[in-house]
SEKOLLO-908759 format. One record per residue (C-alpha): residue in three letters; chain; x, y, z. Coordinates in Angstrom, 2 decimals. Each point is the difference from the previous one (the first is absolute). Layout:
residues N
  res  chain        X        Y        Z
  ALA      A        X        Y        Z
...
This chain:
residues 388
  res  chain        X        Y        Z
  UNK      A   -40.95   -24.91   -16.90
  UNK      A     1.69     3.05     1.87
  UNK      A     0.83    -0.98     3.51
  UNK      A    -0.70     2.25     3.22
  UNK      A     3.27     0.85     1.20
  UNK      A    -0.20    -1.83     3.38
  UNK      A    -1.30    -2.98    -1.08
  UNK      A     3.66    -1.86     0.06
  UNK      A     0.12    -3.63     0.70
  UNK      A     2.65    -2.11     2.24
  UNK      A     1.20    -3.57    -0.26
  UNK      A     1.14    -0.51     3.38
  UNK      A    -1.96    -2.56     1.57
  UNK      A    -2.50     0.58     2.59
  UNK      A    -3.39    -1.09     1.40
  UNK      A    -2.11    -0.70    -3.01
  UNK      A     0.64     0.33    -3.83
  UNK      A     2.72     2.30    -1.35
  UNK      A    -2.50     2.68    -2.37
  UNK      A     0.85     0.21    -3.41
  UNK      A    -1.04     2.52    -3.15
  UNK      A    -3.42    -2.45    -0.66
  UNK      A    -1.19     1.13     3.85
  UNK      A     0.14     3.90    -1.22
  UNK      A    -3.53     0.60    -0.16
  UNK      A    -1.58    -1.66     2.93
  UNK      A     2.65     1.50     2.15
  UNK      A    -0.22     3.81    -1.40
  UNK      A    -3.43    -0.62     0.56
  UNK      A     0.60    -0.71     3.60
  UNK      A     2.62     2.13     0.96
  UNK      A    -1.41     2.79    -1.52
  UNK      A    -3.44    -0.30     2.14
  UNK      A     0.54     1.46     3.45
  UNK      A    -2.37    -1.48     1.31
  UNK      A     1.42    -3.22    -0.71
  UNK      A     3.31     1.20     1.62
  UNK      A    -2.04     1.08     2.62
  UNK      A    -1.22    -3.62     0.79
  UNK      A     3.05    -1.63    -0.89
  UNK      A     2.15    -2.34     2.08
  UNK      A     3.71     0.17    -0.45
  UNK      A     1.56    -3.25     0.43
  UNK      A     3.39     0.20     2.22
  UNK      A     2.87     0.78    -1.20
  UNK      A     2.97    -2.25    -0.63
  UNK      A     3.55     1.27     1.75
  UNK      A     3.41    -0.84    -1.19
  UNK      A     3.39     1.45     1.44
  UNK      A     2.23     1.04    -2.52
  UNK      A     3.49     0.17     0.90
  UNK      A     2.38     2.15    -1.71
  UNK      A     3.89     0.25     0.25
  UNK      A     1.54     3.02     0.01
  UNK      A     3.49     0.69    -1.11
  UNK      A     1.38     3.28     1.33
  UNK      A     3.51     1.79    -1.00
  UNK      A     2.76    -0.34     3.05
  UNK      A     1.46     3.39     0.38
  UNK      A     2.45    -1.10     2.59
  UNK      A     1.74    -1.97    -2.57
  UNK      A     2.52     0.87    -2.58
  UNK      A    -0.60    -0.03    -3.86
  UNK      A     0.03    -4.02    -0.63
  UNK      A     0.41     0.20    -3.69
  UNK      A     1.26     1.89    -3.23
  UNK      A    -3.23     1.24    -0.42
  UNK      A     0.31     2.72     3.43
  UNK      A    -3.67    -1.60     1.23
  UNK      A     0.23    -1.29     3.30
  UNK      A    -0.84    -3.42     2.00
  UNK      A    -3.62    -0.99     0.30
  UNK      A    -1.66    -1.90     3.41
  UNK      A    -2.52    -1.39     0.45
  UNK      A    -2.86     2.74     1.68
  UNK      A    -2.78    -1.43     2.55
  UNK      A    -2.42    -1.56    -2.33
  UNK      A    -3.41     1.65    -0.55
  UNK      A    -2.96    -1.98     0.79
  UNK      A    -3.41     1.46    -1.60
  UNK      A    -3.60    -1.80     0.61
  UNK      A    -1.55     0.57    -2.50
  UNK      A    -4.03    -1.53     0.16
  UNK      A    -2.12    -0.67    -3.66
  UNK      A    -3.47     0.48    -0.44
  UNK      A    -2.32    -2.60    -1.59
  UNK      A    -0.33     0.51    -3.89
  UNK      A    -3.43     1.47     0.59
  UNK      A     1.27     2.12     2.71
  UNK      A     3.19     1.27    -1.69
  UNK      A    -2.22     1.84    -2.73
  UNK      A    -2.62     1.48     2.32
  UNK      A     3.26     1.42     1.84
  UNK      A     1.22     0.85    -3.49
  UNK      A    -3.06     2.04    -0.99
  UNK      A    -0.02     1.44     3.22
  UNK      A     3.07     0.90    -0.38
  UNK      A    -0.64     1.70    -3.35
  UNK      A    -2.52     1.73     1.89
  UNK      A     1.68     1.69     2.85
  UNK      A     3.15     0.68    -2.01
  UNK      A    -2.00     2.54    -2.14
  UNK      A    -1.30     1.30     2.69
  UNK      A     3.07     0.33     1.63
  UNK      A     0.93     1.39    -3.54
  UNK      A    -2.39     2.51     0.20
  UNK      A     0.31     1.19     3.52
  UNK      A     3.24     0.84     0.05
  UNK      A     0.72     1.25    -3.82
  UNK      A     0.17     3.25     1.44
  UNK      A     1.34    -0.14     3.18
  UNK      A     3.98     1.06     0.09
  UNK      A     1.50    -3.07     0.66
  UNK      A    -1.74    -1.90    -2.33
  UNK      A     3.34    -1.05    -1.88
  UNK      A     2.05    -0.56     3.47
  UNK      A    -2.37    -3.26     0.12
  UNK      A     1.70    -2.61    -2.74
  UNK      A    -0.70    -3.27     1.11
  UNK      A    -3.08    -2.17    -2.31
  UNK      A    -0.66     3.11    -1.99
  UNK      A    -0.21     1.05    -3.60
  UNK      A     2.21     3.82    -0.52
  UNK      A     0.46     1.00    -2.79
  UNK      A     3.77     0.42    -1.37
  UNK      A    -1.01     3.81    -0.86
  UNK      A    -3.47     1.60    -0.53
  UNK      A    -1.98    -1.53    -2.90
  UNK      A     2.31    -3.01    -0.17
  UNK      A    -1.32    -3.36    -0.32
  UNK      A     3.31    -1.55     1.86
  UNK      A    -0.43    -0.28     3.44
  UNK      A     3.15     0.27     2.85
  UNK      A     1.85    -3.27     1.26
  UNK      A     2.19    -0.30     3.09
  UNK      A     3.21     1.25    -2.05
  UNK      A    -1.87     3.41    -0.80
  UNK      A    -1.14     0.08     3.72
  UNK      A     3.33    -0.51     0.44
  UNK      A     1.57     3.36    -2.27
  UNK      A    -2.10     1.48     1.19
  UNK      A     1.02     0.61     3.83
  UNK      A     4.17     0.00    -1.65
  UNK      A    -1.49     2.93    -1.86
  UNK      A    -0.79     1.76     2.65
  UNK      A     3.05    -0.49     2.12
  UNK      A     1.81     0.60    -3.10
  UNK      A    -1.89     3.64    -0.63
  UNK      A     0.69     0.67     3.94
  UNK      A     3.74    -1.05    -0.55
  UNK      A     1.26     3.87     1.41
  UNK      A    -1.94    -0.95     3.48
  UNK      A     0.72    -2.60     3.04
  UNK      A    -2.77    -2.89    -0.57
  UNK      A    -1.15    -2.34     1.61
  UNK      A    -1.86    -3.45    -1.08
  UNK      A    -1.77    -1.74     2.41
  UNK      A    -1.06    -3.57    -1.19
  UNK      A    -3.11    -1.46     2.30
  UNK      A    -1.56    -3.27     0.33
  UNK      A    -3.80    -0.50     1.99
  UNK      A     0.71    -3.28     2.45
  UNK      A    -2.45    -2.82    -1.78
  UNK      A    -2.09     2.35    -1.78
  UNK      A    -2.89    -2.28    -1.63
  UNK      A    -0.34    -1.75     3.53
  UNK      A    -0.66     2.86     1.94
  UNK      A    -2.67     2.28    -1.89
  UNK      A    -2.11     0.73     2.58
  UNK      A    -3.74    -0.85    -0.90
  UNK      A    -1.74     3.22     1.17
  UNK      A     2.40     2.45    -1.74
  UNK      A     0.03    -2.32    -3.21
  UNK      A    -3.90    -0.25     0.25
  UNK      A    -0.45     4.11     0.45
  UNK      A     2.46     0.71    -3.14
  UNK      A    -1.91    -2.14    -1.84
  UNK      A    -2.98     1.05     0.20
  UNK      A     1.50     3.39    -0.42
  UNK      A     1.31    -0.55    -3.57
  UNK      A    -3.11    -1.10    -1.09
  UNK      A    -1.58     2.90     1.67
  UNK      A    -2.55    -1.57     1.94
  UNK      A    -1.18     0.24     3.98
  UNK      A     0.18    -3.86     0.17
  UNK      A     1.73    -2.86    -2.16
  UNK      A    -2.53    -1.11    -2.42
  UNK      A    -1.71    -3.25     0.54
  UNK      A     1.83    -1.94    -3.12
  UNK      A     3.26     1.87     1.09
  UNK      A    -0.17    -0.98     3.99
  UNK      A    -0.19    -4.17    -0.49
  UNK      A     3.26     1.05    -2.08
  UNK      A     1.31     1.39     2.67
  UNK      A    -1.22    -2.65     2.69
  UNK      A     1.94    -2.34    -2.41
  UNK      A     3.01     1.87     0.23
  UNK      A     0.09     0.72     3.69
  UNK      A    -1.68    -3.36     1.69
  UNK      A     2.88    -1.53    -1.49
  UNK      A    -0.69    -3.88    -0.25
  UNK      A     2.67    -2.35    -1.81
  UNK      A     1.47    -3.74     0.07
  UNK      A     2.92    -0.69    -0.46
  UNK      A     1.15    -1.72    -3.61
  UNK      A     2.27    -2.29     1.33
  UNK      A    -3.08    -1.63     2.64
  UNK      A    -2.32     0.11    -2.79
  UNK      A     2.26    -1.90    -2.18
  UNK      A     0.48    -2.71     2.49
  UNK      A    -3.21    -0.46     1.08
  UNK      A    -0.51    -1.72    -3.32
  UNK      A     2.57    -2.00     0.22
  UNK      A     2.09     1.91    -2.33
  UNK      A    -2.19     0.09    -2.23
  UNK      A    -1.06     2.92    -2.55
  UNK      A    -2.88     0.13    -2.54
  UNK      A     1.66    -0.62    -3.78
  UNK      A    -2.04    -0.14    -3.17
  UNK      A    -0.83    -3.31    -1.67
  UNK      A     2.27    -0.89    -3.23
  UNK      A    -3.07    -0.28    -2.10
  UNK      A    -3.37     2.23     0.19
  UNK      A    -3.01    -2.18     0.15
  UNK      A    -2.58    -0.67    -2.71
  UNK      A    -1.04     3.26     0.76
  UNK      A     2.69     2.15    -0.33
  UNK      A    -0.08     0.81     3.83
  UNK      A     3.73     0.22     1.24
  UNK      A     0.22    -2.54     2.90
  UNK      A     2.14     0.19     3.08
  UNK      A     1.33    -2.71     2.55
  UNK      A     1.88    -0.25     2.51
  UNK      A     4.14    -0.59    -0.36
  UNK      A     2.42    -0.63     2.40
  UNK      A     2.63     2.55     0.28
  UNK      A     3.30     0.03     1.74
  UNK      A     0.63     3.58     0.87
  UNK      A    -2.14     2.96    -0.49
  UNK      A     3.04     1.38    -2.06
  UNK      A    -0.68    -2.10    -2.52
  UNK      A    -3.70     0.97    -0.20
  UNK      A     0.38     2.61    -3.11
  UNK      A     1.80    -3.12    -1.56
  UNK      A    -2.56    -2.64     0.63
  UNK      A    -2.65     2.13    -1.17
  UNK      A    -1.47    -0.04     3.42
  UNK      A    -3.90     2.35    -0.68
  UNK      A    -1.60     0.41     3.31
  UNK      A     0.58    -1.37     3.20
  UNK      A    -3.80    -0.89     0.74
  UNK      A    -3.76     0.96    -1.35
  UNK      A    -1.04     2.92     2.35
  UNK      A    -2.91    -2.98     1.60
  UNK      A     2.62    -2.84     0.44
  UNK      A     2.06     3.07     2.11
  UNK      A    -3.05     1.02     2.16
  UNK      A    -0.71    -3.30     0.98
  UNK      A     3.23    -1.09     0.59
  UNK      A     2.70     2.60     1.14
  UNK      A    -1.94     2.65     2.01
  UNK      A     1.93    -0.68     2.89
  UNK      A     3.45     0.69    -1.77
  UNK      A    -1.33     3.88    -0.36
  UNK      A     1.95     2.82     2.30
  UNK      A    -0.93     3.24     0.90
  UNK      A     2.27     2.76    -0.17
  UNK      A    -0.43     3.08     2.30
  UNK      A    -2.90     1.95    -0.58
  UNK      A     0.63     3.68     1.00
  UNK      A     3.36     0.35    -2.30
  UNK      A     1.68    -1.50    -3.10
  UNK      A    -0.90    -0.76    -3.67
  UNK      A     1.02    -2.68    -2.35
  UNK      A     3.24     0.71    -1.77
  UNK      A    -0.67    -1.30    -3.58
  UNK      A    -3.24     0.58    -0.84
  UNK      A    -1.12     2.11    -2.86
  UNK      A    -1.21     2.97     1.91
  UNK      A     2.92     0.08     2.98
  UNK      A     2.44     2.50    -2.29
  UNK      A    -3.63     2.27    -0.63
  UNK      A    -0.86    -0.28     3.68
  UNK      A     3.68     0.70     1.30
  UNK      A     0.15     3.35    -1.78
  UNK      A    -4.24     0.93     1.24
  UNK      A     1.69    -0.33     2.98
  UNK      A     2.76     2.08     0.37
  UNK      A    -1.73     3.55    -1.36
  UNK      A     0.09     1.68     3.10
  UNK      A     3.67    -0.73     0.47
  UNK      A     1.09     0.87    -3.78
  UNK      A    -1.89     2.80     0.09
  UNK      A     1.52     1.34     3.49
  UNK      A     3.63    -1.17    -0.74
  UNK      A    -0.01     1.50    -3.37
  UNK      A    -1.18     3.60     1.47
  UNK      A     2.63    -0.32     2.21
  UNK      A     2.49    -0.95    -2.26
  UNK      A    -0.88     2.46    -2.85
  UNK      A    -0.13     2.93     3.02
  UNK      A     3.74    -0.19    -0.17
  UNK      A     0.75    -0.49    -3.11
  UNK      A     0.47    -3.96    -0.16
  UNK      A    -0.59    -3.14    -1.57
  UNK      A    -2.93    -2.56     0.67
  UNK      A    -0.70    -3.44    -1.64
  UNK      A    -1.65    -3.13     1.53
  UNK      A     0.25    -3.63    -1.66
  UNK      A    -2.47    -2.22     1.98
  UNK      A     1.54    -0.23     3.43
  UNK      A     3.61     1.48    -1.13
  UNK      A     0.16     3.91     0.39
  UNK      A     2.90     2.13    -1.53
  UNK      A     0.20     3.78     1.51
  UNK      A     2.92     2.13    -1.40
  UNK      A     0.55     3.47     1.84
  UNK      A     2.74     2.49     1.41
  UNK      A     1.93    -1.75     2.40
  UNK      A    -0.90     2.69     2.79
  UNK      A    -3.74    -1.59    -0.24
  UNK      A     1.39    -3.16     0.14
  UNK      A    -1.18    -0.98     3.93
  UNK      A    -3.02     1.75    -0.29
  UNK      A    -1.10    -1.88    -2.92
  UNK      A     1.27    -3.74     1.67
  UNK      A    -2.53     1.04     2.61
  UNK      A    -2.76     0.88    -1.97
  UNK      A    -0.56    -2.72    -2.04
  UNK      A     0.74    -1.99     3.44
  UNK      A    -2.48     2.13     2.11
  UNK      A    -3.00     0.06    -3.30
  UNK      A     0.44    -4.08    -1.07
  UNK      A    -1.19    -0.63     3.26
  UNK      A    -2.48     2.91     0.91
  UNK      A    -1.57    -0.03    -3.19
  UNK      A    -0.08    -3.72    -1.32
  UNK      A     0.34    -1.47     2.79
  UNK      A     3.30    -2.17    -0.89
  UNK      A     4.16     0.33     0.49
  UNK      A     2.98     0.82    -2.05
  UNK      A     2.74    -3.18     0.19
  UNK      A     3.19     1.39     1.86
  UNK      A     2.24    -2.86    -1.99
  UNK      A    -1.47     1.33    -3.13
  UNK      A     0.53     4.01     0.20
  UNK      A     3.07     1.18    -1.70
  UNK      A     1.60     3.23    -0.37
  UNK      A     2.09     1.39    -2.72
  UNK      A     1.24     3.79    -0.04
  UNK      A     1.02     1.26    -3.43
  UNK      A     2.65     2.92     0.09
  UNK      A     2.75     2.12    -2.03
  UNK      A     3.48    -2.58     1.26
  UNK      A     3.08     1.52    -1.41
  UNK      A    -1.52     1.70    -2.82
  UNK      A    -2.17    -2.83    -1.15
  UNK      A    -4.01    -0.55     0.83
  UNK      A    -0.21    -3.15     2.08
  UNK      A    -2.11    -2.80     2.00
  UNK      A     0.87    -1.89     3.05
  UNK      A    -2.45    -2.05     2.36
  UNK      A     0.81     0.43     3.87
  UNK      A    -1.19    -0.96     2.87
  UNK      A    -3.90     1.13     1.10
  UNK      A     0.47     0.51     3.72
  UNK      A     3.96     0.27     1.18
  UNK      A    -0.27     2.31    -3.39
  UNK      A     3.62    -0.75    -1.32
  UNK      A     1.18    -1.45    -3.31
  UNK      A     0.23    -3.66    -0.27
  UNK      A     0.78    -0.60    -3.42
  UNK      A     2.31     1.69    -2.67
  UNK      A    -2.72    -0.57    -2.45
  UNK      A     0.84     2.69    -1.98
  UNK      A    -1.44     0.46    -3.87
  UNK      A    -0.75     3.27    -2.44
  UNK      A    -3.54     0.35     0.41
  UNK      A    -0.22     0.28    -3.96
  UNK      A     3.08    -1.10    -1.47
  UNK      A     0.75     0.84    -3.56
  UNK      A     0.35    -4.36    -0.72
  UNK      A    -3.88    -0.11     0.93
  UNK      A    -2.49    -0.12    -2.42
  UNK      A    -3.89     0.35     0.50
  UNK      A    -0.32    -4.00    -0.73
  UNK      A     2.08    -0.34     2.72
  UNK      A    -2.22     1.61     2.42
């Protein structure tokens, strides 16, 4: 039995049973009938903070070993909330998502900066090929340019949108996507997704767990007579230690609406999606096409480069554009999308001939002087392509 693409199940445990490959039909069934989705209530999400730490290089120092690479601190630590969808509710976003991305797909296959947009999409390597672009081919591909430019004074600006998934604004995110799917109004099916998505309703894991005690639903060592798999209830320490405890589901979806309505919060209603779901990376780029599309003519106009990676934006042009550019994307994130660039987060790096060799160094975005003596061939003979 060949598999619909979107139909990919989880084990993490949530409210009700985990579905597994013997639930395929009834649920294709389902998903697949809008007006199903239509009717359908999404249960609320479950948040988790994921803390990440960052190591970053310390420039200030000197070369710490025989090796030339320099110190590493400790960077501020990057917290992400990140919410999961029921079992049932991860696949209808998953179809979904299958749905707008070819739409997305098809609306933009001809517009010009159709490969400037690289984040959660399939590009082909070259025309024909069945090998799609990853991150290090992004990657080339911007050195290549600077690289082909290497008798001009560039500049690369490096951008970053201020808590991108949490401020989408609703209206704009509503109007593009109804736009992709070129229709006056969100379909029925199609606007109970987006109700989900937008009347953002969650619980928090950590509540949920303790409100049973520390508890979590585990199957039963033996199936009964039947050949039904059993569950009951185990005590468990931590909820690290639920993947190794074999910890299924937290609660049957009845047990949770009788019990733990009141552990529910709503999140802000006018702005903000969940980061995490299946269809947030379709729904981020939907919602940035008047800004690609603006930035790009701009960009292109004088003869520069334009690539955008979620929330991260890379812009390489001659350095006497350089201002204009910093205010553009400043002046259009917000007019057009309704959202900021991160000040922390914008970096600068001008790429010049330096005593007769091509080179980069990053400097500083508003005093506008040099800060580093980061200094490096732009495409130095050691490099390979598996290096990029």
């Amino acid at each position: 039995m060949e598999l619909q693409t979107w139909f990919k199940t989880k084990k993490y445990p949530h409210i009700g049973l985990p579905i597994t490959i013997k639930d395929y039909n009834w649920v294709k069934e389902y998903v697949e009938n809008s007006e199903k989705v239509r009717k359908h209530s999404f249960l609320p999400l479950i948040h988790k903070s994921i803390v990440k730490r960052k190591f970053r290089t310390d420039l200030s120092a000197p070369v710490q070993n025989p090796s030339g690479k320099r110190k590493r601190v400790l960077g501020k630590p990057k917290v992400r909330d990140i919410y999961f969808a029921s079992h049932i509710d991860s696949l209808i976003l998953s179809k979904y998502n299958e749905i707008l991305a070819s739409a997305y797909e098809k609306y933009i296959e001809n517009l010009n900066f159709n490969e400037s947009v690289v984040a959660y999409r399939k590009i082909p390597i070259s025309k024909g090929s069945e090998k799609n672009k990853c991150n290090i081919d992004f990657a080339k591909t911007t050195f290549e340019f600077i690289q082909k430019n290497n008798t001009k004074k560039l500049t690369a600006i490096v951008a970053d949108v201020t808590s991108f998934f949490d401020n989408l604004n609703h209206k704009i995110l509503k109007k593009q996507w109804t736009r992709v799917l070129n229709e006056t109004t969100l379909p029925k099916d199609h606007y109970n997704v987006f109700k989900a998505l937008t009347n953002i309703k969650y619980i928090e894991g950590d509540q949920l767990f303790e409100s049973y005690g520390n508890t979590m639903m585990v199957k039963k060592g033996i199936p009964n007579s039947s050949h039904k798999t059993e569950f009951v209830r185990k005590q468990i320490k931590n909820s690290k230690f639920f993947k190794e405890k074999g910890a299924s589901h937290y609660c049957e979806k009845k047990e949770f609406l009788k019990n733990n309505l009141n552990l529910v919060i709503s999140k802000n209603n006018t702005e903000g999606i969940p980061q995490g779901s299946p269809i947030s990376a379709t729904l981020a780029n939907i919602y940035m096409l008047d800004f690609d599309q603006e930035i790009f003519d701009k960009v292109y106009s004088i003869g520069g480069f334009y690539q955008r990676y979620s929330d991260d934006l890379i812009i390489v042009c001659e350095q006497e554009h350089e201002n204009e550019i910093i205010q553009l994307i400043r002046d259009k994130i917000d007019t057009l999308v309704d959202l900021k660039i991160e000040p922390s987060k914008t970096k600068v790096f001008r790429f010049e001939e330096i005593k007769g060799r091509f080179t980069g160094f990053e400097i500083d975005e508003k005093p506008r002087h040099q800060i580093s003596i980061r200094l490096w061939n732009i495409w130095d003979s050691r490099l390979t392509d598996k290096e990029f």
